[in-house]
FIVEXMI-832613 format. One line per field, with one value per residue (C-alpha): residue number from 1; residue in one letter; z negated, x, y. Coordinates in Angstrom, 1 decimal. Layout:
# residues N
k <- [NUM,...] $
r <- [A,...] $
c3 <- [Z,...] $
c1 <- [X,...] $
c2 <- [Y,...] $
# end
This chain:
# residues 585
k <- [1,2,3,4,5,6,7,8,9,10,11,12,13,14,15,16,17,18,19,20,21,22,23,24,25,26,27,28,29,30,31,32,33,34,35,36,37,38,39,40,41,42,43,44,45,46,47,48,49,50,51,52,53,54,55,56,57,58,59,60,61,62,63,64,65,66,67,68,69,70,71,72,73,74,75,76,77,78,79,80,81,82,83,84,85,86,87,88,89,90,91,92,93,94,95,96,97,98,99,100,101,102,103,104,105,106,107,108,109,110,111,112,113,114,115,116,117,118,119,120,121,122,123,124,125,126,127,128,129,130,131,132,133,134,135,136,137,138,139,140,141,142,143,144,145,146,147,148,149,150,151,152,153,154,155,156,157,158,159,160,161,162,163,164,165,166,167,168,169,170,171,172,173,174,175,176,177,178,179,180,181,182,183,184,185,186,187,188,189,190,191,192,193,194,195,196,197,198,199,200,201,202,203,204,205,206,207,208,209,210,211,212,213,214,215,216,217,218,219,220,221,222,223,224,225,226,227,228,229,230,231,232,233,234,235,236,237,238,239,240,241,242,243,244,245,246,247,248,249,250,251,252,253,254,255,256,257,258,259,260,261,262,263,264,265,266,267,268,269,270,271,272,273,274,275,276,277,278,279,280,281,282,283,284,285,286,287,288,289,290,291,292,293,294,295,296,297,298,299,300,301,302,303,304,305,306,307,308,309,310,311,312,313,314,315,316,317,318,319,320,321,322,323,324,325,326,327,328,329,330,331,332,333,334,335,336,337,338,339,340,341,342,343,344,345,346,347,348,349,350,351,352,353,354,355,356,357,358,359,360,361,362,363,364,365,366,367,368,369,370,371,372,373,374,375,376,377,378,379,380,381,382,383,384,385,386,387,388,389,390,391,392,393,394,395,396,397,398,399,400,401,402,403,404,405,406,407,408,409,410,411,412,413,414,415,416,417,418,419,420,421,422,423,424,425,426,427,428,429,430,431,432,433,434,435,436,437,438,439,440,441,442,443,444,445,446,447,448,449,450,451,452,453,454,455,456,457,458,459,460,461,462,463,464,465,466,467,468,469,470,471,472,473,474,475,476,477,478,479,480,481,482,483,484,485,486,487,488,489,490,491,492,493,494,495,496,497,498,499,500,501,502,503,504,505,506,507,508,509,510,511,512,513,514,515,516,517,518,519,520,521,522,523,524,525,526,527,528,529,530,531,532,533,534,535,536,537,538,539,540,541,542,543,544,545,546,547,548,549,550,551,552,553,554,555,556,557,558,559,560,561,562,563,564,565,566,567,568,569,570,571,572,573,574,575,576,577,578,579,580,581,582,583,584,585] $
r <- [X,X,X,X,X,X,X,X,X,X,X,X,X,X,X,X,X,X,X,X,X,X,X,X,X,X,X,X,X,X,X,X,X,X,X,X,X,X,X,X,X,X,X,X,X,X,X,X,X,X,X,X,X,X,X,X,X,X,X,X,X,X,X,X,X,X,X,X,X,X,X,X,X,X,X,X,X,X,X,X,X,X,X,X,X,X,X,X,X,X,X,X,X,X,X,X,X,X,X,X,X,X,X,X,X,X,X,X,X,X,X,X,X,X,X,X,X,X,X,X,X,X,X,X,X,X,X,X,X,X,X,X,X,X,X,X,X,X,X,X,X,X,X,X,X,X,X,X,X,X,X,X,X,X,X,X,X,X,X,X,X,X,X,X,X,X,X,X,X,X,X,X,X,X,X,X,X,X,X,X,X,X,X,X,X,X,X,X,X,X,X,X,X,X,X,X,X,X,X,X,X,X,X,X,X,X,X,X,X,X,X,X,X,X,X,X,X,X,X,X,X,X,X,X,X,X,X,X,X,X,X,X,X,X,X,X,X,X,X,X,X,X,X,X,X,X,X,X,X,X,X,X,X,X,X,X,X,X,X,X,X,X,X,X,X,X,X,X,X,X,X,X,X,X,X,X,X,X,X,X,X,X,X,X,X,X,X,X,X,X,X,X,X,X,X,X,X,X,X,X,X,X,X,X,X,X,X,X,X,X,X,X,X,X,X,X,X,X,X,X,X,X,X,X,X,X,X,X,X,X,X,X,X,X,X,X,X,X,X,X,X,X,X,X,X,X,X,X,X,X,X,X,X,X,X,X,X,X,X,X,X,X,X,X,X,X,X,X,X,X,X,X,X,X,X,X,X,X,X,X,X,X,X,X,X,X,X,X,X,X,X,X,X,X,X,X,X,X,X,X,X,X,X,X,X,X,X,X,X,X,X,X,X,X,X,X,X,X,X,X,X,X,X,X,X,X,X,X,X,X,X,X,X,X,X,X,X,X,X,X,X,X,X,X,X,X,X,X,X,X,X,X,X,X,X,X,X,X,X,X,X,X,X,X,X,X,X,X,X,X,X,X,X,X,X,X,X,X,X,X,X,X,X,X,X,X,X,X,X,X,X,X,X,X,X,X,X,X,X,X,X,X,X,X,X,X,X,X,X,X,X,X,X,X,X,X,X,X,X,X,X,X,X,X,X,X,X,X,X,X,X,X,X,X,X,X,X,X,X,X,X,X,X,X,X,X,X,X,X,X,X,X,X,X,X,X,X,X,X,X,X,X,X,X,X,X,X,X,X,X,X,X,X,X,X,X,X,X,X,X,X,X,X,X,X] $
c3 <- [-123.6,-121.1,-118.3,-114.6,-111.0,-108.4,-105.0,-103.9,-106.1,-105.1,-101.7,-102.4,-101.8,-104.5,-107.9,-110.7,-114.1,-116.9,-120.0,-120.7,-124.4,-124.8,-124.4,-124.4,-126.1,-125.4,-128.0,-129.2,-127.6,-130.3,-130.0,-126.3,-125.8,-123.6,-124.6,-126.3,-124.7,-127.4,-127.3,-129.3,-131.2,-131.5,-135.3,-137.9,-139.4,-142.7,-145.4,-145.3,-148.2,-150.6,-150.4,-148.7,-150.0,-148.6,-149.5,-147.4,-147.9,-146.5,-146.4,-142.7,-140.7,-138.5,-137.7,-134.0,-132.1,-129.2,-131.5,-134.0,-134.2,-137.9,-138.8,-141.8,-139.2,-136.4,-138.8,-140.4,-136.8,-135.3,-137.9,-136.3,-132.7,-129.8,-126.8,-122.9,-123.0,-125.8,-126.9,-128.8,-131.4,-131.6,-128.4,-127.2,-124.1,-123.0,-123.1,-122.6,-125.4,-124.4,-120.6,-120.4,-116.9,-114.6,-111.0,-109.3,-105.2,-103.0,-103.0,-106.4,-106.4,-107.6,-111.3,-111.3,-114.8,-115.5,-119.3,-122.0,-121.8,-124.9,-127.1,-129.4,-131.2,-134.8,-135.4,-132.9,-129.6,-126.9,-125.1,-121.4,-118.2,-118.8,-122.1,-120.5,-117.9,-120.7,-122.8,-119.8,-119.1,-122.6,-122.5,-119.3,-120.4,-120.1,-122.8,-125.4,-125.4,-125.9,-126.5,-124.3,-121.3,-120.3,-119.6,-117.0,-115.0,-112.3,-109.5,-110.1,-110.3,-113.0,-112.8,-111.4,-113.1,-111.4,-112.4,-110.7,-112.5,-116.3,-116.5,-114.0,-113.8,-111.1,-111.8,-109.0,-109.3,-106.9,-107.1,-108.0,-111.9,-113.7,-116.3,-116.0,-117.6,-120.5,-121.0,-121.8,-124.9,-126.1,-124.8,-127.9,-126.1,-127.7,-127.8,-125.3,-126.9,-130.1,-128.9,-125.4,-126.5,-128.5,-126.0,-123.5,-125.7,-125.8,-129.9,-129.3,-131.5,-134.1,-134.2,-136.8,-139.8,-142.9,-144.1,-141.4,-142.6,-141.7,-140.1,-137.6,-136.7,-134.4,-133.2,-131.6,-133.7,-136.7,-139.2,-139.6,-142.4,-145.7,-147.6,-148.3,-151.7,-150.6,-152.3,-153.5,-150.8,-147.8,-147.8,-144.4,-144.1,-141.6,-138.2,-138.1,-134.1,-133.7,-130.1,-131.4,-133.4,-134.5,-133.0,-135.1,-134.0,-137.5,-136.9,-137.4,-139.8,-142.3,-145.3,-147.3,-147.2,-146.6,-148.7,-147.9,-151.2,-150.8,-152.6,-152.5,-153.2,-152.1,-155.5,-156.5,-153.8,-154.6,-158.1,-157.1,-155.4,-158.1,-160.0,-158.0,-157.2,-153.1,-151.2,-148.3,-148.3,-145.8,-144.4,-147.9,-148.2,-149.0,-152.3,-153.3,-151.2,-153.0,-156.3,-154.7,-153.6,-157.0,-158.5,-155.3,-157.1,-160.4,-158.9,-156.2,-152.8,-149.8,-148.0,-145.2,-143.1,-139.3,-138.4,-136.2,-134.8,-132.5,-134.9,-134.4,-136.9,-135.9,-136.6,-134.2,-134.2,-132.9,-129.2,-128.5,-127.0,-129.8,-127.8,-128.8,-132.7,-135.3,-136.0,-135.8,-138.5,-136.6,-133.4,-134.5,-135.1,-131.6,-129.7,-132.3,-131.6,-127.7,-127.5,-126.5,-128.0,-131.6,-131.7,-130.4,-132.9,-135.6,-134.2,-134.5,-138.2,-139.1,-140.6,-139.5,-141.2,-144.6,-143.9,-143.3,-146.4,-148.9,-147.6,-146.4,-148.2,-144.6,-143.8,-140.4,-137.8,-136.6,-133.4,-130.9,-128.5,-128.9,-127.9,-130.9,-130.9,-131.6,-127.4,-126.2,-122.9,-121.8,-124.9,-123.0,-124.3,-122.1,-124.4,-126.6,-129.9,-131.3,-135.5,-137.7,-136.6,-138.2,-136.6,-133.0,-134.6,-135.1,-131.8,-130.0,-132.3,-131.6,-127.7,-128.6,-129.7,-133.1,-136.3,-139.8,-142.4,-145.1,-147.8,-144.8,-144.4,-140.2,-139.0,-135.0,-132.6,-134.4,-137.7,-138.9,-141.3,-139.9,-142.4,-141.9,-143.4,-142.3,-143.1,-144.6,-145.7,-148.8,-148.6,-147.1,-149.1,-147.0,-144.8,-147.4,-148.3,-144.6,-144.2,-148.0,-146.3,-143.0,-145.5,-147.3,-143.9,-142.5,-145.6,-144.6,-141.4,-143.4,-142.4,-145.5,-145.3,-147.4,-147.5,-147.5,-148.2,-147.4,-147.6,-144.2,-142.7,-143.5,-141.6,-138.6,-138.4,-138.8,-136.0,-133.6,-134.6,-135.9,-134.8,-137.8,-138.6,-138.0,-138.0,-138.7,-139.7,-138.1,-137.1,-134.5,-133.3,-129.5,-129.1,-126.9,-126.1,-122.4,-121.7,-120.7,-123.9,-124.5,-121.4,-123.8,-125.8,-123.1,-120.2,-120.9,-120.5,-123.3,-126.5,-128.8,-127.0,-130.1,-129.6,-127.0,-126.4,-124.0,-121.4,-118.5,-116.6,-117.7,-119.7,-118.2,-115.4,-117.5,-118.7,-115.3,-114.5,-117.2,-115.7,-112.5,-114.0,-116.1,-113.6,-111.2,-113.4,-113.8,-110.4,-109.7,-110.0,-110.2,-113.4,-112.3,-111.2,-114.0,-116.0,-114.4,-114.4,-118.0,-119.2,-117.3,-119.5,-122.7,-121.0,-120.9,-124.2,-125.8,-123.8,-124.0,-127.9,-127.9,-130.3,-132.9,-133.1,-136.8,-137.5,-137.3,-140.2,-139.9,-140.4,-144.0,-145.2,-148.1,-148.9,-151.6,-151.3,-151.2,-148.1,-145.2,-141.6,-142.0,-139.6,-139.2,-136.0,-134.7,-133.1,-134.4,-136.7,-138.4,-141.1,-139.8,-136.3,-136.8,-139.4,-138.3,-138.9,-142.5,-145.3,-149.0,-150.2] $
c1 <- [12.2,13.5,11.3,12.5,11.5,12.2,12.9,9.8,8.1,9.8,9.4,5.6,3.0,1.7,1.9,-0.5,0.2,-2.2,-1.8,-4.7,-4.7,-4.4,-7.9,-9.2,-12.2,-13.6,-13.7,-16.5,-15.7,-14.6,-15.1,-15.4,-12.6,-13.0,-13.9,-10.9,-9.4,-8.5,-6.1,-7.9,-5.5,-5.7,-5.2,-7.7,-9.8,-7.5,-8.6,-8.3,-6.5,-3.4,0.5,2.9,6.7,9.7,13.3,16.0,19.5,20.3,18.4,16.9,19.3,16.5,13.0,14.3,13.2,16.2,19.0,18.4,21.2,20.8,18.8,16.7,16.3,15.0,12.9,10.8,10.5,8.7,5.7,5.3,5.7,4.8,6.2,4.5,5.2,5.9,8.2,5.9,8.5,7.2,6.8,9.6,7.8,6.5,2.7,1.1,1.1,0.7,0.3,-2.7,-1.4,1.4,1.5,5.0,5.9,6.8,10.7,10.4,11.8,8.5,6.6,3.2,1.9,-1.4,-2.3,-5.0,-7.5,-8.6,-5.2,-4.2,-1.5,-1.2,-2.1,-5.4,-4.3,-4.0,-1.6,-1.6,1.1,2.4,3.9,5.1,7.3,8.4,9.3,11.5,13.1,14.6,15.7,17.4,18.8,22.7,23.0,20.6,22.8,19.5,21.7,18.4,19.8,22.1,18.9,17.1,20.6,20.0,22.2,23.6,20.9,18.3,15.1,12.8,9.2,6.7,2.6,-0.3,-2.8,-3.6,-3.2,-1.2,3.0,5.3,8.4,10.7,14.4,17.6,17.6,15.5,15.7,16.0,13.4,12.7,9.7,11.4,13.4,10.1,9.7,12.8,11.8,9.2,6.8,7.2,4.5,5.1,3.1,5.3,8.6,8.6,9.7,12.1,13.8,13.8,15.7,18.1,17.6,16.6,19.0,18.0,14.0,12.6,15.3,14.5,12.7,10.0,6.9,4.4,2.1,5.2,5.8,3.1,3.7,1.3,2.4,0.4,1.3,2.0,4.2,2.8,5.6,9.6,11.6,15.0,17.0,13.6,11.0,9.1,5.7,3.4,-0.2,-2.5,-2.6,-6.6,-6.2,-4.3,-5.3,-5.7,-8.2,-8.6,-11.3,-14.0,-13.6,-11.9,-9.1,-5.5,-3.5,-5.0,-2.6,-4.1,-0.4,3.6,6.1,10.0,12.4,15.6,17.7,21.2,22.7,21.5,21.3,19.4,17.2,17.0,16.0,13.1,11.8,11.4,10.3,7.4,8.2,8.9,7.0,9.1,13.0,14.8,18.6,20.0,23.1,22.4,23.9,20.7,18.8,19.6,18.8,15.4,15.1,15.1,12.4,9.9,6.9,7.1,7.7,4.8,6.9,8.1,11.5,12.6,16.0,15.0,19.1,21.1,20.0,21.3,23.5,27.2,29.5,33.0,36.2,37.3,40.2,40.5,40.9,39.2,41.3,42.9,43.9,41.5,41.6,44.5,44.4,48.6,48.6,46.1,47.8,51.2,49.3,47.6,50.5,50.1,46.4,46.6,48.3,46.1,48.5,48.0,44.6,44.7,47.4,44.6,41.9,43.9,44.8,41.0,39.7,35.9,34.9,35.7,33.7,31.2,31.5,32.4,30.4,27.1,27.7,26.8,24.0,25.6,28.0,31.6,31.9,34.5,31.8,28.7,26.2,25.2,23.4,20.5,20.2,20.1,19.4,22.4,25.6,28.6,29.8,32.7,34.4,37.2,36.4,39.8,40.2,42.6,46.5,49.0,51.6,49.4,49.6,53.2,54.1,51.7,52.9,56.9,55.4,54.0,58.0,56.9,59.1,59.6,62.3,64.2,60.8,58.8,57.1,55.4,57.6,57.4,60.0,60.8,61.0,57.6,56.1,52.6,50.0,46.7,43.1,39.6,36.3,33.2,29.8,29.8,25.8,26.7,28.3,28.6,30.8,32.8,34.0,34.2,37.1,38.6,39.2,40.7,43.0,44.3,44.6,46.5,48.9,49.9,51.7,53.2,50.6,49.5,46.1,43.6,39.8,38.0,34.3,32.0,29.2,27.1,26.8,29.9,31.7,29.1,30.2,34.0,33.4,31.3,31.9,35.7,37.2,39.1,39.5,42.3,40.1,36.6,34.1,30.3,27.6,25.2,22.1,21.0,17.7,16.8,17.7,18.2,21.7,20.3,19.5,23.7,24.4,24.8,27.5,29.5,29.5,32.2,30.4,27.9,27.2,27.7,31.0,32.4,36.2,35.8,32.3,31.5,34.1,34.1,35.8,37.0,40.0,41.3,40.9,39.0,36.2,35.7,34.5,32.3,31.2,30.8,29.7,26.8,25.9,25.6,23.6,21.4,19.6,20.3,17.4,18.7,18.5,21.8,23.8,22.9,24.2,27.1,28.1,26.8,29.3,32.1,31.7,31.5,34.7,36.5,35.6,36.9,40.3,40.7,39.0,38.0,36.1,36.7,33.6,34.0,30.1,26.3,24.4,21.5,17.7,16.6,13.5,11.2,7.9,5.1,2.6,0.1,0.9,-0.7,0.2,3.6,5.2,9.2,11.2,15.0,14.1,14.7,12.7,12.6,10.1,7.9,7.2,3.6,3.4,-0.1,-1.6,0.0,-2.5,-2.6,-4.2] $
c2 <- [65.9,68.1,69.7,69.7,70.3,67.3,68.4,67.1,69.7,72.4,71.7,71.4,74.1,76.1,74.1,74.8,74.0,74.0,71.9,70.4,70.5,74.2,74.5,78.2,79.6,82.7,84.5,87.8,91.4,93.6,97.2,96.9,95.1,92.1,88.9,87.4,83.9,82.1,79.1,75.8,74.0,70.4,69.8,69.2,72.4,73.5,75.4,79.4,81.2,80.8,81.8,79.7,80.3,79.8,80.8,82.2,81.8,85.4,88.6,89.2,91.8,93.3,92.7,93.7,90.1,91.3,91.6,89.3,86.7,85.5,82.2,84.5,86.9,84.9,82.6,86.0,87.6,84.0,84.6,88.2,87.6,85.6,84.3,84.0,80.2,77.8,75.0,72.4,71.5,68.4,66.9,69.4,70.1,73.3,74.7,77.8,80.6,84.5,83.2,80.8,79.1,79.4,78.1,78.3,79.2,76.1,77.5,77.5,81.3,83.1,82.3,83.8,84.1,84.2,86.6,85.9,88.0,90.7,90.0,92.5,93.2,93.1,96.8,96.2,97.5,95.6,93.6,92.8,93.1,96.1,94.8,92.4,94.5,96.5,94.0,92.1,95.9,96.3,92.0,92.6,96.2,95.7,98.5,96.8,93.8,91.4,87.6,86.4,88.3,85.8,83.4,85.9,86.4,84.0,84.0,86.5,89.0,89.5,88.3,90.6,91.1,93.0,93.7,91.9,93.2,93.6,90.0,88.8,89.2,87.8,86.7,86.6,84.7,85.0,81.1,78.4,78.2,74.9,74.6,77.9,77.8,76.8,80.4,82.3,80.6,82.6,86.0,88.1,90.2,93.7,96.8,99.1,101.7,101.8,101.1,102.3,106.3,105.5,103.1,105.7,108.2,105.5,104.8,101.1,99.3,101.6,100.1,97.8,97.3,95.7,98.8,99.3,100.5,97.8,100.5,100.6,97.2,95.2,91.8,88.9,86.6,84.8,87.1,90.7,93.0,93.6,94.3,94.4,94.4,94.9,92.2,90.1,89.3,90.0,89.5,88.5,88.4,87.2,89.0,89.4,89.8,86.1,84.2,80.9,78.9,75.5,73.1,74.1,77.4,79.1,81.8,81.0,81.2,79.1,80.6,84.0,85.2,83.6,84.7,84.8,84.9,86.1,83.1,84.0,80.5,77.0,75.5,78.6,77.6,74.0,75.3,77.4,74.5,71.9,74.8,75.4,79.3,77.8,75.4,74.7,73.5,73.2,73.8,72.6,69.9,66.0,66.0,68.1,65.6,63.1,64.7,65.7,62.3,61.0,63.2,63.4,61.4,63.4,67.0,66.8,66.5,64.9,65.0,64.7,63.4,64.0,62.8,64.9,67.9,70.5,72.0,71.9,73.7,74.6,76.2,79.1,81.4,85.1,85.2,88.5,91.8,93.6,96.5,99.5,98.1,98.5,94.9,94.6,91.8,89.8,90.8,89.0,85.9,85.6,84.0,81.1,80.9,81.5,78.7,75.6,72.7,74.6,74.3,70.8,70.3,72.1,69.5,66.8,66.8,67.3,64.7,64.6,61.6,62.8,65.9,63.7,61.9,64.3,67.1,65.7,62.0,60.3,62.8,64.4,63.2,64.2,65.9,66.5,69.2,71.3,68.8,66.8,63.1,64.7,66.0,62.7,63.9,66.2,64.7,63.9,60.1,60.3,62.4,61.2,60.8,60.9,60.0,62.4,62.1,64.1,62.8,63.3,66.6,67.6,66.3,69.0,71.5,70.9,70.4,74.5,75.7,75.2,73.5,73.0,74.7,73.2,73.6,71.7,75.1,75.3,78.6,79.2,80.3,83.3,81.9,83.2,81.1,79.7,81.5,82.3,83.2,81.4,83.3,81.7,82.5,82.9,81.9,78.4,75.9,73.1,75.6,76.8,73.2,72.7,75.1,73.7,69.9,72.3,73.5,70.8,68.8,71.6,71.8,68.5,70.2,73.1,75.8,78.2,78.4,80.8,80.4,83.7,83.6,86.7,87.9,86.7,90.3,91.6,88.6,88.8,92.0,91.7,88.6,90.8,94.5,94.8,91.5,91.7,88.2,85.3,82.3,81.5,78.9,79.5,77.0,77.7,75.8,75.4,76.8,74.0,70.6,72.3,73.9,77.2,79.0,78.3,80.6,83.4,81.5,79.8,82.5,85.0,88.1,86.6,88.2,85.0,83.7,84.3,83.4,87.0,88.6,90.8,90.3,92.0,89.2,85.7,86.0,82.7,80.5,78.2,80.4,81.2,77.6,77.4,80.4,78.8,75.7,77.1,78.9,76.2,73.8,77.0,77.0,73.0,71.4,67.6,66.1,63.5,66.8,69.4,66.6,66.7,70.0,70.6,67.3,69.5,72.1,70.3,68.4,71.8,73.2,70.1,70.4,73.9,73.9,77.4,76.4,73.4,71.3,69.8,68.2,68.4,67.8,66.3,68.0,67.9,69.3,69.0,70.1,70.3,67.7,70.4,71.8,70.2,69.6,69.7,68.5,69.3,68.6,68.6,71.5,75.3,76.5,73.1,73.4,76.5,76.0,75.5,78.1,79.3,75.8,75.2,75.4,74.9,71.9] $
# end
C-alpha cells in the first residue's frame, strides 16, 4: 500500500523509476507545438459521448485547488486539474501523471522530475517547468496559506524547486523525505500565465470562486468549465488538450459532458438517484443503503460497501486564542474545555457502539484515534478501546473540581452550571445525529447540551475565521493511507489543526511532540520506526483528546448500471477517481 525507501536504496546510486504501465504515446504536433507524450491507459476503449451526473451535498467554495478544504470543492477541482505524480486509487500506489519518470539522488535529498512533452492546458497553452516553479512558489507561499504547505516543509525548510530545462525540475529537500513521491499527488499544477499577475499583486485568495468565467480558469485535468448556476449545477466538458489516451489510441475522457447538482439534503440526493436525474451515489448513510439495496435489480444499479475507510468523525471543542476576538461567552467556557480530564470525562460517556448501530445500522466502526481499520498499515491496536462508562465519567469530572447541585445539574468550582452548544452541518445527517446521541449521553452527567446545525460554510467559517463556536462536530478524511498528508492537521502551525490553527508556537508541551514526532517520521525512512513514531502520536491525541474520535463510516457508493468502468476505492475521491475513463453504456 504504502511506498518507502530502504536504506539500501537510498544509499544506492542514481535510482530510476518508471512504471511500466504508463505507457506513453506520442502524440500529433498541433500548431507547432511539439509532439504531445501521451500517457496509455490500460483499460478497455469506452465509448465517447453522453452526461455523467453526480450530486453534491454542498455547493463548491472555490475553484482555487490551494485553498480548497471542502469535499464538493476538492471533488469538482480533481476533474479540472492535474497533479505531477499520481495515486492509483486502486492499487494505492503511485505512478507517473504530469511527470512521465522520476529518478531520485543516492542521498535521497534531490527528486529530478522528468515533464511530458507538448501538454497544454485546457485553454491551449502550454504547460511545462516554469509552471511548475510557479505553481510550488504560491503552495509554499506562507501568506497563501495553501493546507498542502505543511507537506513540502521538510526539515525544517521548504522544499526547494529549481528549472532544468522546459521539461525537467529538481526538487531538492533538507532531509531525506519518506514517500516523498507520494506528496506530489496532492500538489495541482496551476497556469502561470493566468494566475501569476495577480499573485504578485498579492490578490491570490481572491482567484477562481464559484463564478469564474470559464474563459478564466485553465486546468490539465480531464475536463474543463462550461458553466455555473449558482444554487443548481456546474457543468464540465471535455478538456480537448487531455495527455492521456486509452490503448487504442482514442482521447480521454470518454463522457460528452459531467454534470455536478447541487442537492442540499442526502435524501434529496438519494431521490435523484433512483430517479434517474444522477448517475453516481456516493457519501450517503446505510439506512438509504439498505433501501437502495432493496430495489438495485428494478432501478438499474449497483452498490457498493467498500468497509472502513479513512474517514474518522469526531467531536472537538474550542481551544484556539480568544484574545484579539469578543468571544467573552465562549471565553468563560474555556477553563472547562482546557481541561484534559473533561474531555476524557466527555469521551468516556460516549457511547460509540450505539452510534454505530443507530446511525450507520453496523455500516462503520467506533474509534478511539484518527487512524481507522481501513489503513491497515500505520492503525495503532495498542490503543485502548475503552466501552461507554458514566461512572468512569463522573470520577474524571469530580477529579477536574467539578460537581453536581441539588437538581443533579454539572456546575464547576464556581457554581456555573456546565452548558454548552455543538455545531453541525446542517448538510450531513449522520453528523447531526452524531452530536444528538453526544447529547443525551452527556445529559446523563448533568451537562445542558444544545445541538446547532449550520449551514456548512457558515460553520467552516465560524471554526476557521471567527472561532466563534463552543464545540463542534467535523469529519475529515486522510488523503492517504501515509501519515504525511495529516502534517497539516496535527502540526500546530497547520491550517486544519482545528482545536487552534495557525499557531505560532505549540500551545502545550504536547503539541510540540507531535510536532517533533511528525516531523521525525517525515524524513525517517524505516517502515518499523515511522511506525513508531506515527503510533506516538495517535497515542497522544487519544490521551490528550484534542480531538474526540467518535466513528468511521464505511465507503458506500452506488452506481447506474450504465456507467462503465467503475471502479470505487477506500481512497478519496471514492467514486470519481478515474473520472476520465467512465463512460455511458
Amino acid at each position: 500500500m504504502g511506498s518507502f525507501f530502504s536504506q539500501q536504496q537510498v544509499q544506492a546510486t542514481l535510482i530510476a523509476i518508471v512504471l511500466a504501465a504508463a505507457a506513453t504515446s506520442a502524440g500529433p504536433a498541433l500548431g507547432g507545438f511539439p509532439p504531445e507524450d501521451l500517457l496509455v491507459t490500460d483499460n478497455l476503449p469506452g465509448h465517447s459521448g453522453g452526461v455523467l451526473s453526480v450530486a453534491l451535498r454542498s455547493e463548491p467554495k472555490t475553484l482555487n485547488p490551494v485553498l480548497a478544504v471542502d469535499i464538493s470543492s476538492r471533488e469538482v477541482i480533481r476533474c479540472l486539474t492535474a497533479d505531477l505524480i499520481h495515486i492509483n486509487r486502486a492499487s494505492l500506489k503511485t505512478e507517473p501523471a504530469l511527470a512521465k519518470s522520476w529518478r531520485v539522488s543516492p542521498d535521497g535529498l534531490v527528486y529530478t522530475l522528468k515533464l511530458r512533452r507538448g501538454l497544454r492546458f485546457s485553454d491551449g497553452q502550454p504547460f511545462d517547468a516554469d509552471d511548475v516553479v510557479f505553481s510550488f512558489q504560491v503552495y509554499l507561499d506562507q501568506k497563501v496559506h495553501a493546507p498542502q504547505r505543511d507537506l513540502l516543509v521538510v526539515g525544517g525548510r521548504p522544499v526547494g524547486v529549481q528549472k532544468i530545462d522546459a521539461e525537467t525540475v529538481r526538487f531538492e529537500l533538507a532531509k531525506p523525505y519518506a514517500a516523498a513521491e507520494r506528496l506530489f499527488d496532492s500538489v495541482a499544477m496551476l497556469p502561470r500565465h493566468l494566475l501569476d499577475s495577480a499573485y504578485r499583486e498579492g490578490h491570490f485568495s481572491d482567484l477562481w470562486p464559484m463564478a469564474t468565467p470559464p474563459s478564466q480558469f485553465a486546468g490539465l485535468g480531464p475536463f474543463r468549465l462550461k458553466e455555473y448556476v449558482p444554487g443548481v449545477r456546474m457543468v464540465l466538458e471535455p478538456n480537448p488538450y487531455y495527455w492521456k489516451e486509452d490503448r487504442a489510441h482514442n482521447r480521454l475522457p470518454y463522457a460528452g459532458q459531467v454534470v455536478f447538482l447541487f442537492v442540499a439534503s442526502e435524501d434529496a440526493q438519494v431521490i435523484r438517484f433512483q430517479s434517474g436525474d444522477t448517475d453516481i451515489l456516493s457519501r450517503f448513510s446505510a439506512d438509504n443503503y439498505d433501501v437502495l439495496e432493496k430495489q438495485q435489480a428494478a432501478k438499474g444499479y449497483q452498490l457498493f460497501d467498500l468497509g472502513p475507510g479513512l474517514e474518522y468523525n469526531f467531536l472537538f471543542f474550542n481551544l484556539n486564542d480568544l484574545a484579539t476576538k469578543n468571544l467573552a461567552e465562549i471565553a468563560r467556557k474555556q477553563p472547562w474545555f482546557q481541561e484534559v480530564r473533561f474531555r476524557q470525562a466527555v469521551s468516556a460517556a460516549i457511547d460509540r457502539e450505539s452510534m454505530v448501530r443507530l446511525v450507520y445500522g453496523g455500516r462503520a466502526t467506533p474509534l478511539w484515534s484518527p487512524v481507522s481499520p481501513g489503513d491497515k498499515l500505520w492503525i495503532d491496536d495498542r490503543i485502548p478501546r475503552l466501552p461507554q462508562s458514566a461512572d468512569r465519567a463522573r470520577q474524571l469530572l469530580k477529579l477536574a473540581g467539578f460537581n453536581w447541585n441539588s437538581s443533579g445539574a454539572l456546575i464547576d468550582a464556581q457554581g456555573n452550571a456546565v452548558e454548552f452548544s455543538i455545531l453541525t452541518s446542517s448538510s450531513n445527517a449522520q453528523r447531526t445525529k452524531l452530536a444528538t446521541l453526544i447529547q443525551d449521553d452527556l445529559s446523563k452527567l448533568g451537562m445542558n447540551v444544545h445541538v446547532v446545525p449550520l449551514d456548512f460554510r457558515a460553520m467552516v467559517d465560524r471554526l476557521l475565521k471567527s472561532y466563534d463556536y463552543e464545540a463542534a462536530i467535523m469529519g475529515l478524511v486522510n488523503g492517504d493511507t501515509d501519515p504525511n498528508p495529516a502534517m497539516n492537521v496535527w502540526l500546530s502551525s497547520g491550517g486544519t489543526h482545528l482545536w487552534h490553527p495557525n499557531q505560532q508556537k505549540p500551545a502545550t508541551t504536547w503539541e510540540g511532540e507531535i510536532d517533533r514526532l511528525m516531523e521525525e517520521q517525515l524524513v525517517t525512512l524505516n517502515y518499523a520506526k515511522r511506525k513508531r513514531l506515527y503510533d506516538r502520536v495517535q497515542e497522544i491525541i487519544a490521551e490528550q483528546l484534542p480531538i474526540i474520535c467518535l466513528v468511521s463510516p464505511n465507503i458506500l457508493v452506488g452506481a447506474k448500471n450504465r456507467v462503465a468502468d467503475f471502479h470505487p476505492a477506500i481512497l478519496d475521491p471514492y467514486a470519481l477517481w478515474n473520472v476520465e475513463q467512465l463512460y455511458i453504456q
